[in-house]
MISELUM-188205 format. One line per 8 residues: their letters; for each residue x, y, z of C-alpha. Coordinates in Angstrom, 3 decimals. Each point is the difference from the previous one (the first is absolute). Layout:
<recs>
a	X:Y:Z  ...
</recs>
This chain:
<recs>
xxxxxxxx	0.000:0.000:0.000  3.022:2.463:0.328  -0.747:0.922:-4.027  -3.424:0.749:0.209  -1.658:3.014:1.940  -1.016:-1.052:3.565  -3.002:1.485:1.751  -0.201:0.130:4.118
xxxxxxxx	-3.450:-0.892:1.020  -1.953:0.553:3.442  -3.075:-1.437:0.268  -2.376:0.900:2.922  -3.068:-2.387:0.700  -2.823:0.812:1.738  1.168:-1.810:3.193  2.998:2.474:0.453
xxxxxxxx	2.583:-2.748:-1.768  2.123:1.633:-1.865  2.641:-1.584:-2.780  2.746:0.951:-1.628  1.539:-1.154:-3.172  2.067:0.558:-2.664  -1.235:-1.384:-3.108  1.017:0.598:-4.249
xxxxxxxx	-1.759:1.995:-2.200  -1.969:-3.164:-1.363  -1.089:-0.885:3.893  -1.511:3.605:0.158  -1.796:-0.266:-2.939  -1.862:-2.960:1.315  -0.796:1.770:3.167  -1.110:3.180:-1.088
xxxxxxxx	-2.365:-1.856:-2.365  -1.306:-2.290:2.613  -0.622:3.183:2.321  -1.551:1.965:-2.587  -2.355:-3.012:-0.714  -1.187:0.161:3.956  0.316:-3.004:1.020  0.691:-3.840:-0.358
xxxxxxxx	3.436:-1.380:1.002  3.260:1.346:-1.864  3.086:-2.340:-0.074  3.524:1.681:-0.304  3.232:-0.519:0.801  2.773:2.051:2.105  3.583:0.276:-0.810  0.663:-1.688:3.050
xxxxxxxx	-1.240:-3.429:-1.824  -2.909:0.231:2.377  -3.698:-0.540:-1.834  -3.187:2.247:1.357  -3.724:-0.398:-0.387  -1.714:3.273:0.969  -3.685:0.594:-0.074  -0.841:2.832:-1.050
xxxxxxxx	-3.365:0.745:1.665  2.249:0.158:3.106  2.659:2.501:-0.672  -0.016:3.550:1.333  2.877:1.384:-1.744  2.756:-0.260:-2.471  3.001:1.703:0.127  2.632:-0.258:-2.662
xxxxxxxx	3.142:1.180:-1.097  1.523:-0.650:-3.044  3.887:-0.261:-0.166  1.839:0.204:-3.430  3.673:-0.602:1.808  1.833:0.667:3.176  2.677:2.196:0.479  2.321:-0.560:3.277
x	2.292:-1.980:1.965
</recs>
């Protein structure tokens, strides 16, 4: 994934869970499309190998910032 754009995602659910993950560009498509539908299950996958099932008619929030590259030590 260190090619391809990365997005950092925070999700906040209606029970005051909140996660974070940083997922590609592709992930974040999937996502946005699932939350703009309102609701079933979306399936993605984090760039820490970890898969995530959200359901939408449960989250809050979304917070996300996109990062094209890192500059740093």
């Amino acid at each position: 994934m260190s090619d391809e754009q990365r997005t950092r995602v925070e999700i906040g659910f209606d029970s005051g869970l909140i996660v974070i993950a940083t997922i590609s560009a592709k992930e974040w498509d999937k996502l946005q499309k699932g939350l703009e539908a309102g609701s079933g299950i979306v399936r993605f996958d984090g760039e820490d190998m970890a898969g995530y099932h959200v359901d939408v008619s449960k989250v809050s929030y979304v917070k996300y910032e996109q990062h094209v590259g890192r500059v740093g030590f």
